[in-house]
C-alpha positions in Angstrom: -78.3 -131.4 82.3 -80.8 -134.0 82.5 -83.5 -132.7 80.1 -80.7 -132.0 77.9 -79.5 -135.4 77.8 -82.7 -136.9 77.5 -84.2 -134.7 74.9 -80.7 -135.4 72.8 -80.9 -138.9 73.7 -84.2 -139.4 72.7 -83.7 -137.4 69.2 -80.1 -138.4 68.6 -78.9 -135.1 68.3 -78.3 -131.9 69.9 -80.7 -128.9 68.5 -82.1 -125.8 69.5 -85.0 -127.1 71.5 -82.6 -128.6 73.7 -80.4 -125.4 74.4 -83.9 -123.5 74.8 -85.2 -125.9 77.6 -81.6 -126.0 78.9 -81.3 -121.8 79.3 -85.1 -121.6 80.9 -83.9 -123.8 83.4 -80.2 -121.7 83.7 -81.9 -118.4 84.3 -85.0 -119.5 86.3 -82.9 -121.5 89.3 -80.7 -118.0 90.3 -84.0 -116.0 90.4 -85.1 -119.0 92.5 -81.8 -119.9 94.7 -81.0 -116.2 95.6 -84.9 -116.1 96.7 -84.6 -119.0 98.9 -80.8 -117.6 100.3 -82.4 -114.7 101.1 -84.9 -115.9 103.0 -82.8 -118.5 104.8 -79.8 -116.1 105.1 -79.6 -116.2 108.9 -78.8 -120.1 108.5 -76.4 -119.6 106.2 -74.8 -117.1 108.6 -75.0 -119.5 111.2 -73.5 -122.0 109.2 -70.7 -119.6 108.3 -72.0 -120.4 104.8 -70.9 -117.0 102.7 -73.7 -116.2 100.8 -74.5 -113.3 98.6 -77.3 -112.7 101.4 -75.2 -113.2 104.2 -72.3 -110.6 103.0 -74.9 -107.8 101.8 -77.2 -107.6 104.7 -79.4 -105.4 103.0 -80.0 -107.4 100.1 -79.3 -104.9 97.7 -77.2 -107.0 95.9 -79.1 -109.9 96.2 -82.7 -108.3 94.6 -80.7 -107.2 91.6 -79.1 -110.5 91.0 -83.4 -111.8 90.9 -84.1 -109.2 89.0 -81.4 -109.5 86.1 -81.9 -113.1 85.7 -85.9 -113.1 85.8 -85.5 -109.9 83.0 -83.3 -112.3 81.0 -85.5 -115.2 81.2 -88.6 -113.1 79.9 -87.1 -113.5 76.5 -85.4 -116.7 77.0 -89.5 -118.2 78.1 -90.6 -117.7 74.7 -88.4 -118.7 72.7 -90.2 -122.1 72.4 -93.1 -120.3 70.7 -90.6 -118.9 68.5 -88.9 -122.0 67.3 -92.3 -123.6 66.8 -92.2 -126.1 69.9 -95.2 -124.5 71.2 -98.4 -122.8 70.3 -99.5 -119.4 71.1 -101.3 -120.3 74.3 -98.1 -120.5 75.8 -96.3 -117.3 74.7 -99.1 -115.8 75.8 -99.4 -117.5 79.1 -95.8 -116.9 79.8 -95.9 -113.1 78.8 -98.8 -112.8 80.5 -97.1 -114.2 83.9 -93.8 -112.4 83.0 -96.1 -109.1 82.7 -97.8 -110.2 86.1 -94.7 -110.9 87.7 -92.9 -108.0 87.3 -95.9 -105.8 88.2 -95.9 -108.0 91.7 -92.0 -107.2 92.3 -92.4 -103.4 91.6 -95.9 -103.0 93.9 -94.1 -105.2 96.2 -90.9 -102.8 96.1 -92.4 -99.9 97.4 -92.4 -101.5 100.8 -89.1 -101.4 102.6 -87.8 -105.7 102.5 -87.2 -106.6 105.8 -86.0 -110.1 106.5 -89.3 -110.6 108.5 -91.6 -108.9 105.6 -90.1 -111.9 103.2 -91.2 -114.6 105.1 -94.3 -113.1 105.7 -94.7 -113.3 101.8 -93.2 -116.2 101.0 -95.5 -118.1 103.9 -98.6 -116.0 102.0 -97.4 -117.5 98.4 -97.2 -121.1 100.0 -100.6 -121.1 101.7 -102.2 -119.7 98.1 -100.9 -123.0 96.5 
């Protein structure tokens, strides 16, 4: 809600940039939160905190949840090309990552996902930064 009421603020009015910015935002923080329950589910369980991640132990549940929203912000991500708010260095940056993305999650699928196997990764991604 912030950017929204800032960019409407700012304009005086309520347009489509502002929805646009608003939905990237709506379907990137599930793909995000359900990554972050998931890998903190055994605090959660210990905090009798009922999670998606804590009820389905196998996470079943939980990777389809990521994957539907991250599928439905593809299309949501460049939208700002589209409505002329930015060039074509970002829609192709951004289908480029979405491509990139997606060919990470399926390589990455093959391997069974063990709690321990997601930590592993996510401590990999945060030592690349």
């Amino acid at each position: 809600m912030p950017g929204v009421l800032g960019w409407t603020s700012a304009r005086g009015r309520l347009d489509w940039g502002t929805l646009v910015l608003f939905a990237i935002l709506f379907f990137w923080q599930f793909p995000h939160f359900f990554s972050i329950a998931w890998l903190y589910r055994e605090d959660y369980a210990r905090g009798d905190i009922r999670m998606l991640p804590v009820i389905e132990e196998k996470g079943r549940s939980t990777a389809l949840q990521i994957l539907i929203y991250s599928l439905l912000l593809v299309p949501v991500s460049l939208m700002p090309s589209l409505l002329g708010m930015a060039e074509r260095v970002y829609l192709t940056s951004a289908l480029l990552l979405s491509l990139f993305y997606f060919g990470i999650r399926l390589v990455t699928l093959k391997a069974p996902l063990t709690h321990a196997v997601s930590k592993l990764r996510a401590a990999n991604c945060y030592r690349l930064r």
